[in-house]
TORLUMFI-993195 format. One record per residue (C-alpha): x, y, z negated. Coordinates in steps of 0.02 Angstrom, whole numbers, plus 32768, in hexadecimal, padded with zeros to 4 digits. Example, Ala and Ser with C-alpha at 12.3 -4.5 7.8 and 13.67 -1.06 7.14 Angstrom:
BEGIN
82677F1F7E7A82AC7FCB7E9B
end
This chain:
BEGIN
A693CCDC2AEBA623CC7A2B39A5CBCD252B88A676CD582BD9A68ACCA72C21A5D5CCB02C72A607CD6C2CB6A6A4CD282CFDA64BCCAF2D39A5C3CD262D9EA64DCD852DCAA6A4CCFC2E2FA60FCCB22E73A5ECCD592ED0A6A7CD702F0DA697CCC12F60A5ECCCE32F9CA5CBCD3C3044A571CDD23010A4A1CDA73061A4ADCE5B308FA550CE8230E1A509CE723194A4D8CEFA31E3A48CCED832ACA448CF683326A42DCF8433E1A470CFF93455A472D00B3512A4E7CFAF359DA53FD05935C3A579D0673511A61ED03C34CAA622D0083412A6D1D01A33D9A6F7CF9A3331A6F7D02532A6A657D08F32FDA5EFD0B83278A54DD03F327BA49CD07F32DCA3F3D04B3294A3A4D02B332EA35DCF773337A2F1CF7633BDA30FCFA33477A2ACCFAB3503A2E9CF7835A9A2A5CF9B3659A2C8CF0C36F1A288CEDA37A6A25BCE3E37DDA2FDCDDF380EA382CE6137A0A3D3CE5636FDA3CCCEE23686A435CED935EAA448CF15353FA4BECF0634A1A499CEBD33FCA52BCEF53374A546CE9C32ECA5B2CEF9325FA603CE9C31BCA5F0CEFE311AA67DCECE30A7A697CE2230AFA6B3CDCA314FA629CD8F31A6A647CCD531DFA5D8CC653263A574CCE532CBA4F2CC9D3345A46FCCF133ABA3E0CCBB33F3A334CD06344AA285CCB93466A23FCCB834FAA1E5CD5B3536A114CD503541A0B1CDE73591A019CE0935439FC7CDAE35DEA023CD0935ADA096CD103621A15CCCC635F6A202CCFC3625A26CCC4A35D9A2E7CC833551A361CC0C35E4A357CCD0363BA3C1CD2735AFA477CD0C3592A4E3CD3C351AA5A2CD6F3511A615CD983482A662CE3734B3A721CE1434A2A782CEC0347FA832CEFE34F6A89CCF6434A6A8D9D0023509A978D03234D4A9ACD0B03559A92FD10435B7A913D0FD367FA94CD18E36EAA8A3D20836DFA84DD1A3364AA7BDD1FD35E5A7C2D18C355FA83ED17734C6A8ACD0D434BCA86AD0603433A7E8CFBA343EA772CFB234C8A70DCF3734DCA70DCEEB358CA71CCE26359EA675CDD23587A687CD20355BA5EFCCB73564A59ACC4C34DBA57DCBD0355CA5B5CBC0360AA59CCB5F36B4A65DCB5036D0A6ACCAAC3696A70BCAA63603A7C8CAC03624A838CA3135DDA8E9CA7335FBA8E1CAF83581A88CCB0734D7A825CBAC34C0A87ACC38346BA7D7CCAD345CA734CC72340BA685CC5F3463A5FACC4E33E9A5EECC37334FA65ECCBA3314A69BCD1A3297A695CDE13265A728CE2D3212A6EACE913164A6C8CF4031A8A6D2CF283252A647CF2532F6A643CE893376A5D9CEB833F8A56ACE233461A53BCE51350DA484CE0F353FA44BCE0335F2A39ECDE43619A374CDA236C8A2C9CDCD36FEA293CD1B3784A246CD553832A19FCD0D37FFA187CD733759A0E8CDC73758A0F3CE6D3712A0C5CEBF3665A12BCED935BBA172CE383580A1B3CE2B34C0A224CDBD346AA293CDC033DCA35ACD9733D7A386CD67333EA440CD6B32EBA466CCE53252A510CCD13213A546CC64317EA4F9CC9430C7A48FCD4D3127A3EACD52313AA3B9CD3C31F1A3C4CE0A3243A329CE0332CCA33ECE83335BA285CEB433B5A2A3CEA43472A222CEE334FDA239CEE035A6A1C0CF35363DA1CCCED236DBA1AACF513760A14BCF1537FBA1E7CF123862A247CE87389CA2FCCE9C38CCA35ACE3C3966A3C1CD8F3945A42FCDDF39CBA481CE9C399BA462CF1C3A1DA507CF5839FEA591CEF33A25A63ECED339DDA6D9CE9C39E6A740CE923931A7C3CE373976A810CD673976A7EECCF338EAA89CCCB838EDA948CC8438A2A91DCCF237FCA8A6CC6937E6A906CBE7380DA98CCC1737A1A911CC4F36F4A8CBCBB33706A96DCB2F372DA938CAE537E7A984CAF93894A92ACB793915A8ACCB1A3977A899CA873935A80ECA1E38E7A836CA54384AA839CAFA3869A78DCAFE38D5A747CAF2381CA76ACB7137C4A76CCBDC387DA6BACBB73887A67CCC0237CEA6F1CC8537F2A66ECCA638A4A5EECC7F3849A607CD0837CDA630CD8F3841A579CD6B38A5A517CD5F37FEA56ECE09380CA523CE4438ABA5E0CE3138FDA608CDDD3990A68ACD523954A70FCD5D39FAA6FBCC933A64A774CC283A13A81ACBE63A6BA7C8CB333A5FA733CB593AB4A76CCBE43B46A773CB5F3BDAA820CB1A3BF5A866CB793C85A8C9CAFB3CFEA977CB553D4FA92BCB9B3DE4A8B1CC023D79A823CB8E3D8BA7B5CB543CEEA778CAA23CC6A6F4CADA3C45A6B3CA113C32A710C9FE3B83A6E5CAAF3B24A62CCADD3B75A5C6CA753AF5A61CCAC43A60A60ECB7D3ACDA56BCB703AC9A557CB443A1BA5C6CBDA39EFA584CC673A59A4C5CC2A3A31A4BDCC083973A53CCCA9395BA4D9CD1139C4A563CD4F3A23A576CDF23A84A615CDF53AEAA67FCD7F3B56A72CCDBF3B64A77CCD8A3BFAA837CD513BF8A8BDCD9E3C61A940CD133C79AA03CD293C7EAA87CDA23C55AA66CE283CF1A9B6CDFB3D23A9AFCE843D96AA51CE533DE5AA84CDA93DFEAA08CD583DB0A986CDB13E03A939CD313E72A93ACC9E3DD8A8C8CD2E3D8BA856CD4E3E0FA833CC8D3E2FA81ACC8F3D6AA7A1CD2D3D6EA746CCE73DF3A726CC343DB1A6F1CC803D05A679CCF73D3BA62FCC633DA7A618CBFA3D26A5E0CC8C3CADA55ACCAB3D41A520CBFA3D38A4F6CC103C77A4B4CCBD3C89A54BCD133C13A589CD873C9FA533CE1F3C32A5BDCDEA3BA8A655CDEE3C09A6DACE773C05A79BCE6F3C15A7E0CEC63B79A878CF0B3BF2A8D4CF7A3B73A8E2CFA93AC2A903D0613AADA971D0813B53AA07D1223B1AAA5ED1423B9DAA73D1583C62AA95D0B33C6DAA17D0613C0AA98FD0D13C6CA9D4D08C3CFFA9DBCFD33CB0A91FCFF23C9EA8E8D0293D41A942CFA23D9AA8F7CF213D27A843CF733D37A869CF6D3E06A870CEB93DF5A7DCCE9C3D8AA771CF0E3E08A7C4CEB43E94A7B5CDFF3E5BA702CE063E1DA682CE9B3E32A618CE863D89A69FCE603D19A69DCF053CB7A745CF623C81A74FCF8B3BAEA7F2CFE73B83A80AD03C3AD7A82CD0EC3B16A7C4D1813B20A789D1CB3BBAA804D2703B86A8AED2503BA8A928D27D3B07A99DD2AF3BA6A967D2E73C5DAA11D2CD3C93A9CDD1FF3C6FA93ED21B3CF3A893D1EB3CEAA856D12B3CCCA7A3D17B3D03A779D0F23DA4A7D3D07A3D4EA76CD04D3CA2A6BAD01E3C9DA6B5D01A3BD2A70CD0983B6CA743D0883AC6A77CD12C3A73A7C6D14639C4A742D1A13950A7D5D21E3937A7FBD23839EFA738D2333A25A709D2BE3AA0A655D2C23AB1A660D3243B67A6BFD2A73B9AA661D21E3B5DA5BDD26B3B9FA60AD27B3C50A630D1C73C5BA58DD1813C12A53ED1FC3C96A5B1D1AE3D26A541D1033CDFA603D0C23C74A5DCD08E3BD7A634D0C93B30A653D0643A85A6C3D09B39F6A74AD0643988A7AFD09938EDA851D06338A3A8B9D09D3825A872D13E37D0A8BED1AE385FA888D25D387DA8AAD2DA3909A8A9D39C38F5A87FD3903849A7E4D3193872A79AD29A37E1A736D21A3819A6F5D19737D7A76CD122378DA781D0453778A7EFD05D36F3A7CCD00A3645A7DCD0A735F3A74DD0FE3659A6A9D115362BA640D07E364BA5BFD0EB36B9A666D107373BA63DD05A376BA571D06F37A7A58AD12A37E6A5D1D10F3888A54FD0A238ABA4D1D11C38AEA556D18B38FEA55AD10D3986A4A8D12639A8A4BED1E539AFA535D1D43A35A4DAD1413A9AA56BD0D43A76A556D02C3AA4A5E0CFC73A3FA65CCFC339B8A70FCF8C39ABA78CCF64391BA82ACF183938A823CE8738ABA7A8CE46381FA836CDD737D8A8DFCE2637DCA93DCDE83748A9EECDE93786AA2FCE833739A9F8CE5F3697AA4ACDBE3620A99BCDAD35D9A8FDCE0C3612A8ACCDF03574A91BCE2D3502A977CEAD3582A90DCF0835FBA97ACF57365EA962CF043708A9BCCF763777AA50CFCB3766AA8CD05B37E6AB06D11D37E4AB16D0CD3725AA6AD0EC3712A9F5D05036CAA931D03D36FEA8CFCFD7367FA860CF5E36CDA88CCF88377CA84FCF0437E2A81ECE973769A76CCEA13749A762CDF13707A7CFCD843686A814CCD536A4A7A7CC693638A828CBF93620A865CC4E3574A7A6CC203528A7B0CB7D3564A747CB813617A77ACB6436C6A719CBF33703A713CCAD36DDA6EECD29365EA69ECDC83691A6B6CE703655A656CF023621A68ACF6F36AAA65ACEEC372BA58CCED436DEA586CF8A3704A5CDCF7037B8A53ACEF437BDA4CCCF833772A4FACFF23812A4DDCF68389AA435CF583849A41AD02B3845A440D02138F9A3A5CFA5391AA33BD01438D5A361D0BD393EA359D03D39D7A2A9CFFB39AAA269D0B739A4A2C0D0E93A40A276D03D3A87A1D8D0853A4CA1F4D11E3AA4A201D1833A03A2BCD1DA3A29A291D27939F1A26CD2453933A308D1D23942A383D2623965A354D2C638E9A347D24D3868A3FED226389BA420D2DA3884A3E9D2D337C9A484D245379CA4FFD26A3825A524D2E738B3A5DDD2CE38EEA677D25A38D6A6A5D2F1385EA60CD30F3815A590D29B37BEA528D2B336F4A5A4D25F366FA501D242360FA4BFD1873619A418D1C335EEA3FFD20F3695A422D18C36FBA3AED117369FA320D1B036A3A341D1AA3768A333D0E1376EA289D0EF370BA24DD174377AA277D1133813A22ED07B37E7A178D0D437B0A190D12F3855A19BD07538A8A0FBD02D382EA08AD0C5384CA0CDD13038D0A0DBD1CE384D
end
């Protein structure tokens, strides 16, 4: 009797103990989904390559066996070369990879409805904590369903002032009753350093009343400024140009004049510690062309003189229409274009049109636009060449996951591969494109709840998951600031390819750039699915730029 008592005993014990091996952790690259019932890797080491001044991430997986796996934490030392040099373990962050679920697919998508993992919400974070609402989704520590993957993002920031070599650390994973899971981490800092300003510019739209309303304030006001300016912040760290805020554009008096005394000190602070790219000009009034025409040419005039007295006139454009469709609207835009041209010589025109016409009958906008922004559907590289030859430049946009003549691009969607997000970047270089566009990084309103429903966009009765909405409010895990996704790091990713074709053409080295390019991408239409090949062109780049071979 008293044998079966002890066995019974044992037996409980071990049902109420977490099992020391029902942890499993492995690595994998930032291009890599890991959906929750993926069957685990046994990689647990990864090597990671980085410039000076550019983060380079990875993914550190951490499976439950049968039992659930409660209190997850990770951690990394701080990286030593074998010269003694240190990268502080300050320089690596770490997100808990929340998972969407997709339940209809996006017009287009190449990827099955299910759990994706997207939102990335930070085990510690510069934003305030947010007191109006209590947090719904859990930072750090956190648990691991029995069975199941929870993916952690890692980024690791390489500082300016990093000498290079092969630096090593080790992130380690403990959880409550496991044995701690150690992950070997190198990383090669190239002898490259990367601009604080992007060489190509941007323009992903306002940081606006979809903030205001996620996160319970009124547009504009002092409340609001905070979480507006983690929301900029997060967008630069990004390589984006956050858009100048209402508060700060100088207050423009009836007459069209400006009194910038009240907004310059915090315009400064914005465009300098964000690193911005692009001044978008206003165009005041209902018919600015028309009869409010002269209030906007005082205005145009008093802004580009006081953007010439701070030496911004390189960042200002007049963003004078979005997609124009008809006669009319390519009539709207060459009037409006007249009165830039008119007003202000240097003020450059942007409209989000392509050089090609959809209809002739519409006319030509050629004379009129000074920065063209065609749809990577629609994108006619004659075209385009002709203008950049006639000295106009060309940037690029995408919405939706639209195609013409049976075209696939890439695509924003969530339920796109994660390399759609960094290929037009080095499509961008191919074409000698000098700027991107995307209509909104926070576009919430379609959806009831962007975390739990991703459809952000609804139009013909189709839905687009994730469509403009690159970012989550952080309001639902308890910040007044953002939560990145996925699919924006590996925007970020494609900024930072894009510095390093421009430091070999800087270099004078165009020839190895292009085809390099060629290898990963050769077309709007035509690019290498295979991750592996863009990172193999990156490497070969960047020992181009160390050795010159």
């Amino acid at each position: 009797m008293k044998r079966l008592w002890l066995i019974v005993g044992m037996l409980v014990f071990m049902a109420c103990t977490p099992s020391r091996a029902g942890m499993t952790v492995y690595v994998t690259d930032g291009l890599a989904r890991v959906r929750p019932d993926d069957p685990p890797r046994e990689q647990t080491s990864i090597l990671i390559r980085a410039a000076r001044n550019e983060y380079e991430p990875f993914q550190v997986i951490v499976r439950a066996g049968p039992n659930r796996v409660s209190g997850v934490r990770a951690t990394c030392s701080e990286l030593k070369s074998e010269t003694g040099s240190v990268i502080p373990a300050s320089n690596v962050t770490f997100y808990r990879e929340e998972y969407v679920r997709v339940t209809v697919s996006s017009p287009r998508a190449k990827e099955a409805p299910g759990w994706y993992p997207d939102a990335l919400i930070p085990f510690a974070t510069a934003a305030p904590e947010h007191r109006g609402k209590a947090a719904r989704f859990t930072r750090v520590p956190f648990d691991v369903a029995p069975n199941t993957n929870q993916p952690i993002w890692v980024d690791v920031f390489v500082p300016r002032d990093t000498r290079p070599g092969v630096y090593a650390a080790t992130v380690t994973v403990t959880a409550d009753g496991e044995e701690p899971a150690t992950i070997s981490l190198q990383v090669t800092v190239w002898n490259i350093t990367l601009p604080d300003t992007p060489s190509l510019r941007s323009n992903f739209g306002k940081l606006g009343s979809d903030i205001a309303d996620a996160h319970g304030v009124e547009m504009n006001s002092q409340q609001f400024q905070i979480p507006e300016w983690h929301y900029g912040m997060a967008l630069a760290a990004h390589r984006i140009s956050p858009i100048i805020p209402n508060t700060l554009y100088p207050i423009v008096r009836e007459d069209g004049n400006i009194d910038p005394s009240s907004t310059h000190a915090g315009l400064v602070h914005w465009i300098d510690t964000f690193h911005v790219t692009g001044f978008p000009l206003r165009l005041l009034g209902d018919d600015p062309a028309g009869r409010d025409r002269a209030r906007n040419v005082t205005h145009l005039r008093a802004m580009y003189e006081y953007l010439e007295e701070h030496d911004w006139t390189d960042m200002a454009y007049v963003y004078v229409f979005d997609e124009p469709n008809s006669a009319a609207e390519y009539e709207e835009t060459r009037r409006r274009a007249k009165l830039v041209h008119d007003a202000q010589p240097g003020i450059e025109v942007l409209c989000v049109e392509q050089p090609k016409p959809d209809n002739e009958q519409w006319g030509t906008l050629v004379g009129s636009i000074d920065i063209w922004c065609p749809l990577w559907t629609l994108f006619d590289e004659a075209s385009v060449a002709e203008r950049q030859r006639a000295g106009e430049q060309v940037w690029s946009y995408t919405a939706l996951s639209q195609g013409a003549h049976g075209r696939d691009t890439p695509y924003w969607e969530i339920d796109f591969p994660l390399l759609d997000f960094r290929i037009p970047f080095w499509l961008s270089w191919h074409y000698q494109l000098t700027g991107m566009i995307y209509w909104s990084p926070v576009n919430w309103r379609s959806t009831p709840d962007m975390w739990t429903d991703p459809v952000t966009h609804r139009v013909g009765g189709h839905g687009y998951n994730g469509e403009g909405a690159l970012i989550y409010p952080g309001v639902q895990v308890g910040i007044d600031g953002p939560v990145v996704s996925m699919r924006l790091k590996q925007i970020r990713e494609g900024f930072e390819d894009y510095e390093y074709l421009k430091l070999l053409v800087d270099r004078g080295d165009r020839k190895f750039a292009e085809d390099t390019v060629r290898t990963v991408a050769r077309s709007w239409t035509d690019w290498n699915p295979d991750p592996r090949a863009l990172y193999d062109a990156r490497g070969a780049i960047a020992r181009y730029l160390v050795s010159g071979e």
